[in-house]
N, CA, C and O atoms as a GROMACS GRO file, in nm:
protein
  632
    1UNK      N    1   9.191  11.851  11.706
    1UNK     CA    2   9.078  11.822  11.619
    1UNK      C    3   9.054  11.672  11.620
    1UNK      O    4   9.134  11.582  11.593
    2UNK      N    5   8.955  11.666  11.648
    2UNK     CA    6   8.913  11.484  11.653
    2UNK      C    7   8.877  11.419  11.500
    2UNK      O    8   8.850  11.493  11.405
    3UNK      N    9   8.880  11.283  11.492
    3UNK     CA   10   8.885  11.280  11.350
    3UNK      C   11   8.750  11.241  11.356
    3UNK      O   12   8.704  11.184  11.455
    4UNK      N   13   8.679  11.271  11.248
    4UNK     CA   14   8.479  11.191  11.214
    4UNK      C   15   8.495  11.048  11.148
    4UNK      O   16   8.550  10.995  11.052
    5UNK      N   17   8.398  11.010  11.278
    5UNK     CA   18   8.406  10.856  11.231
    5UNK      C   19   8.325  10.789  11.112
    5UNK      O   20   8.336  10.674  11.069
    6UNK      N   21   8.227  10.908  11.065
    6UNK     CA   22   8.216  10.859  10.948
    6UNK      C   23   8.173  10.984  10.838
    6UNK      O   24   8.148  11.092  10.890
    7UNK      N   25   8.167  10.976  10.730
    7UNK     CA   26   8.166  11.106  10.639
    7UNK      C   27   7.996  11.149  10.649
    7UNK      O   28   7.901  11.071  10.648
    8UNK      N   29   7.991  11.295  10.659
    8UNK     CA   30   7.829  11.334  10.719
    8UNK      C   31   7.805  11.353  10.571
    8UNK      O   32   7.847  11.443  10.499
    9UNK      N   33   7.710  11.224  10.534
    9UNK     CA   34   7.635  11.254  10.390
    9UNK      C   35   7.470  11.346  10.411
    9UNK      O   36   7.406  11.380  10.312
   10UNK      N   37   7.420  11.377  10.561
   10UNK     CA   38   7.318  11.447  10.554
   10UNK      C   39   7.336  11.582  10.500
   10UNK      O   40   7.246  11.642  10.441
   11UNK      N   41   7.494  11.644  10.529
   11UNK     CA   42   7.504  11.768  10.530
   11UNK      C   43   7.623  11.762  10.370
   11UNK      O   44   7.715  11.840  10.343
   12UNK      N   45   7.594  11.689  10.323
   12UNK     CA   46   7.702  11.718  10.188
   12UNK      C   47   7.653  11.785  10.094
   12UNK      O   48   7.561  11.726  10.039
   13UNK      N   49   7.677  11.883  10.054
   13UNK     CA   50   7.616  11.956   9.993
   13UNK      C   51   7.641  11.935   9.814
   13UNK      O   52   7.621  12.017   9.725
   14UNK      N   53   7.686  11.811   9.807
   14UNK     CA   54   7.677  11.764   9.622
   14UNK      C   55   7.860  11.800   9.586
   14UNK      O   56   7.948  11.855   9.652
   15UNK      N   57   7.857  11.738   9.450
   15UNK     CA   58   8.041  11.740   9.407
   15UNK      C   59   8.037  11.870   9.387
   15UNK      O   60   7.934  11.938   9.376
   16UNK      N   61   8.205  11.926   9.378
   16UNK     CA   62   8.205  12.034   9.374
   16UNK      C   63   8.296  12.015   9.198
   16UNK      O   64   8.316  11.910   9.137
   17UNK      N   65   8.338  12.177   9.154
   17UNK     CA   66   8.407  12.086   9.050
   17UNK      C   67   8.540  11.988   9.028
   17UNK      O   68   8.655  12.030   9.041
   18UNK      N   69   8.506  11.855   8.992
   18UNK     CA   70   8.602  11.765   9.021
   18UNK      C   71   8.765  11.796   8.999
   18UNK      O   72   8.817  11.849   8.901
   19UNK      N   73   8.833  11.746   9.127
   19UNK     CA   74   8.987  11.719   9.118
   19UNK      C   75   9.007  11.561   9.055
   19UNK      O   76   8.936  11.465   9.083
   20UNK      N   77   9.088  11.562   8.992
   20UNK     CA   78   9.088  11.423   8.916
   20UNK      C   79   9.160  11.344   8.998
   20UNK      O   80   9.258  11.389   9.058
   21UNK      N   81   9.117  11.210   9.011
   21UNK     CA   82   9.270  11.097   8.981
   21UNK      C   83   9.208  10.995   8.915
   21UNK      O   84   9.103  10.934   8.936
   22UNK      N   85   9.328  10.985   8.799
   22UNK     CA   86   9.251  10.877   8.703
   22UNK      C   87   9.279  10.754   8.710
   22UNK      O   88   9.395  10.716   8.720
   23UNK      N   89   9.166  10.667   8.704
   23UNK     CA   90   9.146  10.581   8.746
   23UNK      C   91   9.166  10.452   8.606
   23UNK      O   92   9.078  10.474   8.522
   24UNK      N   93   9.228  10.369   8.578
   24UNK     CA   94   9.230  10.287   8.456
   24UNK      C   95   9.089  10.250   8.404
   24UNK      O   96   9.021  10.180   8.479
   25UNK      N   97   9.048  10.279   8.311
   25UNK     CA   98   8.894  10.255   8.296
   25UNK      C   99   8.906  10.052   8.332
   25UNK      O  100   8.818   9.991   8.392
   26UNK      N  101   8.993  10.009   8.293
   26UNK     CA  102   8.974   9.871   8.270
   26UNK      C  103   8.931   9.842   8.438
   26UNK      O  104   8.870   9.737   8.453
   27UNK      N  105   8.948   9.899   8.528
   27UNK     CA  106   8.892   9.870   8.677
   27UNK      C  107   8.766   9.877   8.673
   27UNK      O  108   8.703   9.772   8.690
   28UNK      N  109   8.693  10.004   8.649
   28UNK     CA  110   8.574  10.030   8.663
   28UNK      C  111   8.475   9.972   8.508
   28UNK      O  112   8.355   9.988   8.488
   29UNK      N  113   8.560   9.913   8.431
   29UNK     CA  114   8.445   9.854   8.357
   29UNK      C  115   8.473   9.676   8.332
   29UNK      O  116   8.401   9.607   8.260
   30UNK      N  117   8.557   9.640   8.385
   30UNK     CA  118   8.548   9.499   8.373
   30UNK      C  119   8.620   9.423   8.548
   30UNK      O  120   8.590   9.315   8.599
   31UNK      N  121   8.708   9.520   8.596
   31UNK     CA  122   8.763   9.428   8.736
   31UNK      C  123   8.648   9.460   8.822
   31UNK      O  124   8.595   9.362   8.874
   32UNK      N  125   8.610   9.547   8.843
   32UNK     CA  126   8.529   9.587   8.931
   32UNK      C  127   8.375   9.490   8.986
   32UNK      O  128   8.322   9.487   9.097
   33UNK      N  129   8.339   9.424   8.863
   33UNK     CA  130   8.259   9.333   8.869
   33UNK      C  131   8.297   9.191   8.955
   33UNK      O  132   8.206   9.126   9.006
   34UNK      N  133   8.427   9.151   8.965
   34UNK     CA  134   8.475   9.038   8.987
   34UNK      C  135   8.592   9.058   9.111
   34UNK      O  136   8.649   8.960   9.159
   35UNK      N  137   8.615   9.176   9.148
   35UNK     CA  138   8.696   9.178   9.240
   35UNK      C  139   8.613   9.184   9.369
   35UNK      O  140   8.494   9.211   9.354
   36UNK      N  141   8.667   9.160   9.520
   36UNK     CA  142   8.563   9.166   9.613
   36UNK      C  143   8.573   9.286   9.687
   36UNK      O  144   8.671   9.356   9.661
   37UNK      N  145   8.491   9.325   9.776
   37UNK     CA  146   8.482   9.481   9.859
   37UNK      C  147   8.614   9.460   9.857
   37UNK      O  148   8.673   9.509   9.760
   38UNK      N  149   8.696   9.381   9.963
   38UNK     CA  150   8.865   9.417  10.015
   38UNK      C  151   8.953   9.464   9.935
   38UNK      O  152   9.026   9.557   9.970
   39UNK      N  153   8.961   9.399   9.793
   39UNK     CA  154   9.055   9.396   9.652
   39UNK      C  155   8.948   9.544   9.652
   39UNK      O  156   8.962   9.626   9.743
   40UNK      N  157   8.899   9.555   9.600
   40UNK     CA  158   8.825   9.655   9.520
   40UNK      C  159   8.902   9.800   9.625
   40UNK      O  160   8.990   9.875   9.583
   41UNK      N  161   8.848   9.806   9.739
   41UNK     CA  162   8.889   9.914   9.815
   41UNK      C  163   9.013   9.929   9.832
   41UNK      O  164   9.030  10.050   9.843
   42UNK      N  165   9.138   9.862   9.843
   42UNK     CA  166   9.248   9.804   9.809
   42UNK      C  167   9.310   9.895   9.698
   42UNK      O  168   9.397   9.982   9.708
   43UNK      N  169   9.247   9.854   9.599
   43UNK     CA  170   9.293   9.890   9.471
   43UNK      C  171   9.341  10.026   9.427
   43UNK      O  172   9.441  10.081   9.382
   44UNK      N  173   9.193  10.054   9.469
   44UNK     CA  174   9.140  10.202   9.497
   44UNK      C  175   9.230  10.298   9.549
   44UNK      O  176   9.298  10.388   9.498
   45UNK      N  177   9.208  10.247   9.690
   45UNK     CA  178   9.319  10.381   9.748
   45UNK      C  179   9.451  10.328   9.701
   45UNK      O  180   9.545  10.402   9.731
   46UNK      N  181   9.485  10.212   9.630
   46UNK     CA  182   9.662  10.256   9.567
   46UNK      C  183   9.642  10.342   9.482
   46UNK      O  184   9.722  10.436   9.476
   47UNK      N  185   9.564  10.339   9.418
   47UNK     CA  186   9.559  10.428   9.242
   47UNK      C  187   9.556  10.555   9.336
   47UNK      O  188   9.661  10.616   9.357
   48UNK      N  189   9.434  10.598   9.394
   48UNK     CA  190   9.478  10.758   9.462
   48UNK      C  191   9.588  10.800   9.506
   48UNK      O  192   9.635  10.912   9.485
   49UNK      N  193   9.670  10.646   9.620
   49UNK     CA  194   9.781  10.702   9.633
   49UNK      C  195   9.914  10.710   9.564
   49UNK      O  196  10.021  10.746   9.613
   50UNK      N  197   9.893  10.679   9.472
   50UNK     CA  198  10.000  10.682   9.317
   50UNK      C  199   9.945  10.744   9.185
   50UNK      O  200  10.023  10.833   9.151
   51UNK      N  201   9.867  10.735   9.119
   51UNK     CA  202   9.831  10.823   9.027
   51UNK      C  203   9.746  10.911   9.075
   51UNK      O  204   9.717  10.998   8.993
   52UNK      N  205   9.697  10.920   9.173
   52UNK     CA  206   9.619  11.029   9.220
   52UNK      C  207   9.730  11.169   9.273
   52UNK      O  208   9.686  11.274   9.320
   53UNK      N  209   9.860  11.143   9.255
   53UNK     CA  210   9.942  11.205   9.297
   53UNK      C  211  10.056  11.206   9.229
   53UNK      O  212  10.166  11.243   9.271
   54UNK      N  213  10.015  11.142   9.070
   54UNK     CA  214  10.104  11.174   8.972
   54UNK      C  215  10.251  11.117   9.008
   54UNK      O  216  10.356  11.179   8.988
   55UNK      N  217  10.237  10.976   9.070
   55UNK     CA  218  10.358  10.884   9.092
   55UNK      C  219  10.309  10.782   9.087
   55UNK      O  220  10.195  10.748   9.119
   56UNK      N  221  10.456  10.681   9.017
   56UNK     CA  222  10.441  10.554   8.978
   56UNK      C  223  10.387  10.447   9.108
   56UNK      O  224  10.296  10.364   9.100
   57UNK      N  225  10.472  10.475   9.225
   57UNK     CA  226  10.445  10.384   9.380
   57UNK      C  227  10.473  10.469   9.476
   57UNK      O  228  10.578  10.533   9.473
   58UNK      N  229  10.408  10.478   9.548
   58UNK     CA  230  10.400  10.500   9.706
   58UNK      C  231  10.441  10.372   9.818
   58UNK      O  232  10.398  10.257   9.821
   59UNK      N  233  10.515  10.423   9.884
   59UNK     CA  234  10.470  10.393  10.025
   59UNK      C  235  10.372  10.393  10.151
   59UNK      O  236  10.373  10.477  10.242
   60UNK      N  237  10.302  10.304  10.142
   60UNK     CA  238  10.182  10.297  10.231
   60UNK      C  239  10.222  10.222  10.317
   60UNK      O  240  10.301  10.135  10.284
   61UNK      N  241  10.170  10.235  10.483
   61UNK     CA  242  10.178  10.146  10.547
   61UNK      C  243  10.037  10.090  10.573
   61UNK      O  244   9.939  10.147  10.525
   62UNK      N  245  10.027   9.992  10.640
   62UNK     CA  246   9.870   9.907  10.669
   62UNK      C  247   9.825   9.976  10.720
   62UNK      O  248   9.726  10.001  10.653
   63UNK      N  249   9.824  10.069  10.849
   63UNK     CA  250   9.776  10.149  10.933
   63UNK      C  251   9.661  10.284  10.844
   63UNK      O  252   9.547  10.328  10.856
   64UNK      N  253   9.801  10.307  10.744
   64UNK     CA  254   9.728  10.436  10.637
   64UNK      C  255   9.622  10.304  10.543
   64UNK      O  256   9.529  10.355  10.481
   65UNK      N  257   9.627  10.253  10.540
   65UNK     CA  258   9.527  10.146  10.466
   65UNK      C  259   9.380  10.159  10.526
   65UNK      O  260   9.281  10.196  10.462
   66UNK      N  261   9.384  10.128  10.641
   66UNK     CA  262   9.300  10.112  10.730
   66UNK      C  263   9.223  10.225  10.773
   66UNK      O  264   9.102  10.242  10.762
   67UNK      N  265   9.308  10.300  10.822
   67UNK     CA  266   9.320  10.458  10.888
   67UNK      C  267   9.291  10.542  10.840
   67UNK      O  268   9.212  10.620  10.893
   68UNK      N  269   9.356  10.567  10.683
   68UNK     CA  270   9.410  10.717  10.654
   68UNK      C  271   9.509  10.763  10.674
   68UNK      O  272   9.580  10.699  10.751
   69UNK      N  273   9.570  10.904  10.613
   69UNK     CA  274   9.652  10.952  10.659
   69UNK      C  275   9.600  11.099  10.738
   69UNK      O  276   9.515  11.177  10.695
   70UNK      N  277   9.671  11.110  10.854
   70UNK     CA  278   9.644  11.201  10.948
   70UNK      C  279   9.758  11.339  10.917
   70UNK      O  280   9.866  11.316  10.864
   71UNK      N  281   9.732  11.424  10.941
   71UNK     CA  282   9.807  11.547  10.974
   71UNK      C  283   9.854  11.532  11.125
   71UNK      O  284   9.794  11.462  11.206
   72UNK      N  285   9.979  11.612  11.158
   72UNK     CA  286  10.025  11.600  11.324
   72UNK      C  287   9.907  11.678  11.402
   72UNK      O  288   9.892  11.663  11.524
   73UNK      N  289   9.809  11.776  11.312
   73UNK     CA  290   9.756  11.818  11.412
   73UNK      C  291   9.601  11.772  11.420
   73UNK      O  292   9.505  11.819  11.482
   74UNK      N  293   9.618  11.636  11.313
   74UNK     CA  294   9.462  11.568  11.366
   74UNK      C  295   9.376  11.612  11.256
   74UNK      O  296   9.260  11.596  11.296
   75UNK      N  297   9.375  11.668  11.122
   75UNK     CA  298   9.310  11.667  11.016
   75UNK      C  299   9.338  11.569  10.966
   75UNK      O  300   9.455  11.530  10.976
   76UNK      N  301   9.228  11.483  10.882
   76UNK     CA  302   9.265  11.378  10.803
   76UNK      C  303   9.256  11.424  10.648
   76UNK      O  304   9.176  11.488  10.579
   77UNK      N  305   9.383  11.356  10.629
   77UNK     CA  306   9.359  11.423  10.483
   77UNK      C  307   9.322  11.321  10.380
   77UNK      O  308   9.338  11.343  10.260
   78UNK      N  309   9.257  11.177  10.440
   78UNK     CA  310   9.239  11.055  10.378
   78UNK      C  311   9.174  10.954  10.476
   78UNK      O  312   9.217  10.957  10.591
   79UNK      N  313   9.070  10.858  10.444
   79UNK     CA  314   8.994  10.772  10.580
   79UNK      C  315   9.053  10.634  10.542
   79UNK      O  316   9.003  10.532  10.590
   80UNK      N  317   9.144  10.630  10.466
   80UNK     CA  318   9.175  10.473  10.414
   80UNK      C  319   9.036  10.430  10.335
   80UNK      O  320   8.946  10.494  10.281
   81UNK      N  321   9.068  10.268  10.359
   81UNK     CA  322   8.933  10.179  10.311
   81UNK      C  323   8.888  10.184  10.370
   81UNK      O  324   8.773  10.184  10.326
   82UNK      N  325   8.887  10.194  10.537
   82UNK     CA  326   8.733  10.134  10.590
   82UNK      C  327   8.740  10.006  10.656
   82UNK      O  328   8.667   9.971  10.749
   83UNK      N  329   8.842   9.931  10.596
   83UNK     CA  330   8.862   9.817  10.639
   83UNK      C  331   8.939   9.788  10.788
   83UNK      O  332   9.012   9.856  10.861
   84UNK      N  333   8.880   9.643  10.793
   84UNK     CA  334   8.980   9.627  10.906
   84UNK      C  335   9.121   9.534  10.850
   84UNK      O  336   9.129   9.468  10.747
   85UNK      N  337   9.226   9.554  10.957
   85UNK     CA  338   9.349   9.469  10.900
   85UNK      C  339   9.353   9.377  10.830
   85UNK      O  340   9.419   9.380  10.726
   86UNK      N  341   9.262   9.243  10.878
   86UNK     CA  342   9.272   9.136  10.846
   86UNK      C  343   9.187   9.168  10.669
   86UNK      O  344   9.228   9.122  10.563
   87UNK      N  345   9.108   9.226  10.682
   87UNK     CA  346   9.036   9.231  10.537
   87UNK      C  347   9.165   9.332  10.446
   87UNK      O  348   9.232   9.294  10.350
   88UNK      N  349   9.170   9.462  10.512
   88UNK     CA  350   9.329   9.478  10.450
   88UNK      C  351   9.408   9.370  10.357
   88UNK      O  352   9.424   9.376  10.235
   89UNK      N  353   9.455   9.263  10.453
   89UNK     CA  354   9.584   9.203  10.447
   89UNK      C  355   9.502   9.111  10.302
   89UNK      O  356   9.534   9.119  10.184
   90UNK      N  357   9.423   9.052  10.345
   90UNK     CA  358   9.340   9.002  10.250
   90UNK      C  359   9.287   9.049  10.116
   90UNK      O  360   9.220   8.982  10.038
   91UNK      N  361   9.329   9.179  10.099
   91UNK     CA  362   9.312   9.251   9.962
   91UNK      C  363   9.374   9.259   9.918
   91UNK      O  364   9.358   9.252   9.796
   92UNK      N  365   9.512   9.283   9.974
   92UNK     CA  366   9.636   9.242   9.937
   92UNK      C  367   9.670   9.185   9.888
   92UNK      O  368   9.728   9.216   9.784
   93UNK      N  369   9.654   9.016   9.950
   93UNK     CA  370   9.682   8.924   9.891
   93UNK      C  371   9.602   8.869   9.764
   93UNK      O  372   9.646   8.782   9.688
   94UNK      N  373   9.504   8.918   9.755
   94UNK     CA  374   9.396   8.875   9.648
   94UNK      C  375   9.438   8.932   9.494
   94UNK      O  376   9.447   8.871   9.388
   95UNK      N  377   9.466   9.101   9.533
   95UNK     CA  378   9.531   9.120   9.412
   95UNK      C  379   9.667   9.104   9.409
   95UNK      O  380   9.693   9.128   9.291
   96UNK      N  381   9.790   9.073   9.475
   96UNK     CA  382   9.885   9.030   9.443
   96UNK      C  383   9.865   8.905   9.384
   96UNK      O  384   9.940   8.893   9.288
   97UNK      N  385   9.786   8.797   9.404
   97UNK     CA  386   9.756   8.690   9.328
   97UNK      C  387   9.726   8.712   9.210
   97UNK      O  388   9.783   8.640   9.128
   98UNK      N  389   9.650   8.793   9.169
   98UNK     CA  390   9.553   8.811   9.046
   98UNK      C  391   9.669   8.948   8.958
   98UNK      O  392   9.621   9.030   8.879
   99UNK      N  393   9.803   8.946   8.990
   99UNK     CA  394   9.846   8.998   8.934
   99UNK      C  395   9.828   9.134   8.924
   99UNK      O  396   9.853   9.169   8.809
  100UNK      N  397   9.796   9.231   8.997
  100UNK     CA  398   9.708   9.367   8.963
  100UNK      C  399   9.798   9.483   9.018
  100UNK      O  400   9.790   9.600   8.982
  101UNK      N  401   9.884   9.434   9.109
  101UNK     CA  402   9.981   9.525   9.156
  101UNK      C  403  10.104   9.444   9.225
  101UNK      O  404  10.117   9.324   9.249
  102UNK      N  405  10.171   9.534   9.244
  102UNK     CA  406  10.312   9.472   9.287
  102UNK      C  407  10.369   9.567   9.405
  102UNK      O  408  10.318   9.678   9.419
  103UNK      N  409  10.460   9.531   9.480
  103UNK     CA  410  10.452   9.542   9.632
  103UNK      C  411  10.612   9.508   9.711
  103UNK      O  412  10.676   9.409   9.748
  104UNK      N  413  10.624   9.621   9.709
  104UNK     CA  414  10.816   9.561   9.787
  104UNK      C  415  10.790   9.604   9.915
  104UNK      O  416  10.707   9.694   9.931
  105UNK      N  417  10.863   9.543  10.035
  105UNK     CA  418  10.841   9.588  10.151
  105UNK      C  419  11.026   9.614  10.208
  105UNK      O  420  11.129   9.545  10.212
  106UNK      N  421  10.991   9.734  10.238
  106UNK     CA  422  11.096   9.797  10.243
  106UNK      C  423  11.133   9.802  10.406
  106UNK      O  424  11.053   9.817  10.498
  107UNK      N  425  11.317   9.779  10.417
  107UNK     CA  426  11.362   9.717  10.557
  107UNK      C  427  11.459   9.842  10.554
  107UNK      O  428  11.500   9.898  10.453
  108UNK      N  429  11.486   9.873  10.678
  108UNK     CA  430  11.568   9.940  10.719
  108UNK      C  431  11.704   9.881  10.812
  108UNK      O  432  11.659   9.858  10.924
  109UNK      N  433  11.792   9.861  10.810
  109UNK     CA  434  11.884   9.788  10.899
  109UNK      C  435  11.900   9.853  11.001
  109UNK      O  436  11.973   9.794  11.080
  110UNK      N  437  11.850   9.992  11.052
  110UNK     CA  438  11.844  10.022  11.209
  110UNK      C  439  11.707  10.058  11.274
  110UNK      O  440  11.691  10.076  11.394
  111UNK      N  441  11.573  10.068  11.140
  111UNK     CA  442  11.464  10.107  11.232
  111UNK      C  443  11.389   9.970  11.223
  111UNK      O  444  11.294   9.953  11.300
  112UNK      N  445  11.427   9.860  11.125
  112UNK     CA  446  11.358   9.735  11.084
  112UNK      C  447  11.244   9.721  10.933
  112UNK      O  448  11.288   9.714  10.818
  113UNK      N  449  11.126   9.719  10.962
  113UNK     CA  450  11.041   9.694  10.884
  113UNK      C  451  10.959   9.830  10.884
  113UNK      O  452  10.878   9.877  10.964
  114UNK      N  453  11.025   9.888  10.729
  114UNK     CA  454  10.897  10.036  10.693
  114UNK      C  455  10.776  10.036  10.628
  114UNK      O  456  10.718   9.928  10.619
  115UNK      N  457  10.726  10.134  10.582
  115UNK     CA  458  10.597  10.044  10.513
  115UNK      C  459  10.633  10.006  10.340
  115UNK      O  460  10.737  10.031  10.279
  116UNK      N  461  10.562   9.968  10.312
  116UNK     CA  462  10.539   9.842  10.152
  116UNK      C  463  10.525   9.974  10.059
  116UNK      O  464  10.429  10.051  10.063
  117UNK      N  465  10.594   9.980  10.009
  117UNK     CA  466  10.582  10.061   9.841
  117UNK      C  467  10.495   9.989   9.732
  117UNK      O  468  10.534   9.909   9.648
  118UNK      N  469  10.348  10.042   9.757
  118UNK     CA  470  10.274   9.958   9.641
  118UNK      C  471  10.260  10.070   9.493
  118UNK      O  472  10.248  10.191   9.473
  119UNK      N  473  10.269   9.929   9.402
  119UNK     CA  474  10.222  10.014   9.298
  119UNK      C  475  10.135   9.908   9.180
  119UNK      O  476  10.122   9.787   9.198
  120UNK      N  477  10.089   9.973   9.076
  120UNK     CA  478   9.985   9.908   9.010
  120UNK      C  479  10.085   9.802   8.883
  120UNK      O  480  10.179   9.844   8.816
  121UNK      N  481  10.044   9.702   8.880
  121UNK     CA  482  10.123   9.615   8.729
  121UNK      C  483  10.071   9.654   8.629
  121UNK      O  484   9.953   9.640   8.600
  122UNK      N  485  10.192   9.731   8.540
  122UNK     CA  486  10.191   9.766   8.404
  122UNK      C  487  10.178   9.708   8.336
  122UNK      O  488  10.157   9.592   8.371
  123UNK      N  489  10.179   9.738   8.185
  123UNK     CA  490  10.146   9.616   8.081
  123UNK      C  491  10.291   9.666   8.015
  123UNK      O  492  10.317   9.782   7.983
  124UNK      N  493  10.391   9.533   8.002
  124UNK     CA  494  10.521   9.495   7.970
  124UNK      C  495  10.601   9.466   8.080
  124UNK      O  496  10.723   9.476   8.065
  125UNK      N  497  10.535   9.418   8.233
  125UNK     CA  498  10.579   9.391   8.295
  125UNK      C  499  10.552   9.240   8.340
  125UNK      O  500  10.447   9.183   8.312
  126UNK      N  501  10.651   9.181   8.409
  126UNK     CA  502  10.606   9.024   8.396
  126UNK      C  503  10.610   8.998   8.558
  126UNK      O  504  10.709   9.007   8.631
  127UNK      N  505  10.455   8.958   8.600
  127UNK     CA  506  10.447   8.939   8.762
  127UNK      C  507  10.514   8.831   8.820
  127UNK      O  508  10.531   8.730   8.752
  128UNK      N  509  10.564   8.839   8.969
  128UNK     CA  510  10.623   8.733   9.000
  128UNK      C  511  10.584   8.588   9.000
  128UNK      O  512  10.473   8.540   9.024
  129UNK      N  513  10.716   8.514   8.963
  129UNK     CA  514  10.577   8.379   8.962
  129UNK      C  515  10.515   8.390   9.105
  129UNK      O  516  10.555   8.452   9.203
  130UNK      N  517  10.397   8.306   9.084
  130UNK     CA  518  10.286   8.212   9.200
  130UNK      C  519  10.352   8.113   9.304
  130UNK      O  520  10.382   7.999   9.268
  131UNK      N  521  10.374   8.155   9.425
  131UNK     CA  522  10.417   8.027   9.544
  131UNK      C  523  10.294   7.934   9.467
  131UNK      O  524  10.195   7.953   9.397
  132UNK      N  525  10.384   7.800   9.542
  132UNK     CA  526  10.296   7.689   9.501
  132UNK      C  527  10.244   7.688   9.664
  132UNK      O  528  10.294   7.697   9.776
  133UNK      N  529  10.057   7.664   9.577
  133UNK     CA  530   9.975   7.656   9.699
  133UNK      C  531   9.882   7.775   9.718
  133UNK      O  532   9.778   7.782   9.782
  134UNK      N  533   9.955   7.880   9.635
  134UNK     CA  534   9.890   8.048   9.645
  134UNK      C  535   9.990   8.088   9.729
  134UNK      O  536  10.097   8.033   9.754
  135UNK      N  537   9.915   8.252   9.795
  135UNK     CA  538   9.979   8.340   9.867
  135UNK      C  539   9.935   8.347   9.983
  135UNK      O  540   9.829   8.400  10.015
  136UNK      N  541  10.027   8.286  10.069
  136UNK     CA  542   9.941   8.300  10.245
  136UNK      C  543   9.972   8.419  10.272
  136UNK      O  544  10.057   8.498  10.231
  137UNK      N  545   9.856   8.420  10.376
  137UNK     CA  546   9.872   8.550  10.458
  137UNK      C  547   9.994   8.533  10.538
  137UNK      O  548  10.071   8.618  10.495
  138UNK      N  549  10.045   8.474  10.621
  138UNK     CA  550  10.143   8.494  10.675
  138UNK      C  551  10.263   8.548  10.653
  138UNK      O  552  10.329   8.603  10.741
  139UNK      N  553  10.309   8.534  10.503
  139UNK     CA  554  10.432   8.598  10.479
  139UNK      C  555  10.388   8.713  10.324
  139UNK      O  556  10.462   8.774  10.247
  140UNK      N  557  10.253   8.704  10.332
  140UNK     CA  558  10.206   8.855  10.224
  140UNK      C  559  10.272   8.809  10.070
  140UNK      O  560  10.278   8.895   9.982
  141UNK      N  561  10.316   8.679  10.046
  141UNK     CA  562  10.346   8.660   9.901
  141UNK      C  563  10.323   8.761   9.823
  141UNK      O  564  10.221   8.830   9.824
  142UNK      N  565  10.466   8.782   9.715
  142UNK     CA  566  10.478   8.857   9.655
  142UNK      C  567  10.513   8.991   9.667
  142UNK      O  568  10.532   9.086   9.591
  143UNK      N  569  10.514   8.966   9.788
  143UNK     CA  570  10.603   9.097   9.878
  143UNK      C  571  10.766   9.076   9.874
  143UNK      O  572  10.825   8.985   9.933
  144UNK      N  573  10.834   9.188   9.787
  144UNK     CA  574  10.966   9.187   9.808
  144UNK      C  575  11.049   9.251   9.911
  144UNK      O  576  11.005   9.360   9.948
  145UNK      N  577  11.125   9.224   9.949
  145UNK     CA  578  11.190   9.272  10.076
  145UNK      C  579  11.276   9.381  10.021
  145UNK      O  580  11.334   9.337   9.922
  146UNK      N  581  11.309   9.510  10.047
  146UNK     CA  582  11.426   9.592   9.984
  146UNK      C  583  11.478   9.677  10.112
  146UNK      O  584  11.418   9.746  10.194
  147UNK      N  585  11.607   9.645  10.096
  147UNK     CA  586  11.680   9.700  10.232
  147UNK      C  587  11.767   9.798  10.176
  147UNK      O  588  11.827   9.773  10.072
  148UNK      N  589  11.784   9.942  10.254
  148UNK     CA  590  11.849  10.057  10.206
  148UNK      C  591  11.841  10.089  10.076
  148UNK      O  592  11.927  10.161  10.025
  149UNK      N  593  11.724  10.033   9.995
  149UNK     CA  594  11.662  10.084   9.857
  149UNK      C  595  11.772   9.984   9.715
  149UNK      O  596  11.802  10.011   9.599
  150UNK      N  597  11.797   9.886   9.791
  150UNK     CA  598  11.854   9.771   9.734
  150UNK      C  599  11.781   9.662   9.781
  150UNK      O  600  11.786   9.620   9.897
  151UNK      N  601  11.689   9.600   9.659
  151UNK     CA  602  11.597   9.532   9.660
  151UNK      C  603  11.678   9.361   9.674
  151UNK      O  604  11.763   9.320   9.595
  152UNK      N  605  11.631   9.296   9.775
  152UNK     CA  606  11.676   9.188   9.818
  152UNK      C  607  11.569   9.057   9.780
  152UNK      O  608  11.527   8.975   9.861
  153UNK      N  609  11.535   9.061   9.619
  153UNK     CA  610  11.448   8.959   9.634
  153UNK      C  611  11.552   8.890   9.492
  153UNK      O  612  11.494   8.800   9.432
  154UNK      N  613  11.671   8.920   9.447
  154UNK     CA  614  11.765   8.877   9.358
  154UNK      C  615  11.734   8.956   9.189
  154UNK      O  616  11.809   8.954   9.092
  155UNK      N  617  11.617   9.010   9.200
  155UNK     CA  618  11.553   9.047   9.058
  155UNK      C  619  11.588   9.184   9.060
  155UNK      O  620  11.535   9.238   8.963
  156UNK      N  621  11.670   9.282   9.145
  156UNK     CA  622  11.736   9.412   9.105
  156UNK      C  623  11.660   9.488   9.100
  156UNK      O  624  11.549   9.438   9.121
  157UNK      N  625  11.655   9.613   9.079
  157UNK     CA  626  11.571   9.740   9.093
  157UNK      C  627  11.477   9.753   9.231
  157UNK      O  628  11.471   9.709   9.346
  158UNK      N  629  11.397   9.856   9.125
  158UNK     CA  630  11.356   9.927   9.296
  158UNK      C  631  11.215   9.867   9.266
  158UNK      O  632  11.124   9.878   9.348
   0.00000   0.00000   0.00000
């Protein structure tokens, strides 16, 4: 099955009755204005892929960011954002700056680097401080490293 490169809105025949995932109203009535396409789409598919599925964080990799997630036999059961990497990586970093979610990147000591367990920042939680200078792209600030599910950034937990 080949995947469609883009969703056929000629032939959509209208919502059907809605499956939920709830979305924090505070996104759609005050971030939403001020965040940009990347953050915004970003955001988005974390909340689907964590409360849209009735869990605190997922594991996403960039690829499913971008991509979707595929079935082995080529159904997609998700198109990602839309985006490309670099705007990806860049949404990333925008709301890890702005505090909006939080992000461990999880290591394996024999397969290497798996994908990033994102999830959304709660309220009673305190975000990491700010590199001075901001968050470059190069090393994804605010990304914690956690190896064999022992988080290696000195602050403990998962």
């Amino acid at each position: 099955m080949t995947r469609p490169s883009s969703f056929d809105y000629e032939d959509f025949p209208g919502f059907a009755e809605p499956a939920y995932t709830q979305v924090p109203d505070v996104i759609l009535d005050y971030m939403m204005a001020d965040l940009n396409e990347a953050e915004l789409k970003v955001l988005l598919y974390i909340v689907r892929r964590t409360l849209g599925f009735k869990k605190q964080d997922d594991a996403i990799s960039l690829d499913q960011l971008v991509h979707g997630i595929h079935r082995a036999d080529g159904e997609a059961l998700d198109r990602g954002t839309g985006l490309s990497r670099s705007a990806v990586r860049r949404g990333i970093t925008g709301l890890l700056a702005k505090h909006l979610i939080v992000a461990h990147q999880n290591m394996d000591p024999y397969r290497g680097q798996l994908p990033t367990t994102y999830a959304l920042r709660w309220v009673g939680t305190t975000p990491p401080p700010r590199p001075k200078g901001g968050y470059p792209l190069a090393d994804r600030g605010g990304v914690r490293k956690r190896t064999g599910g022992v988080s290696t950034s000195g602050q403990g937990g998962g």
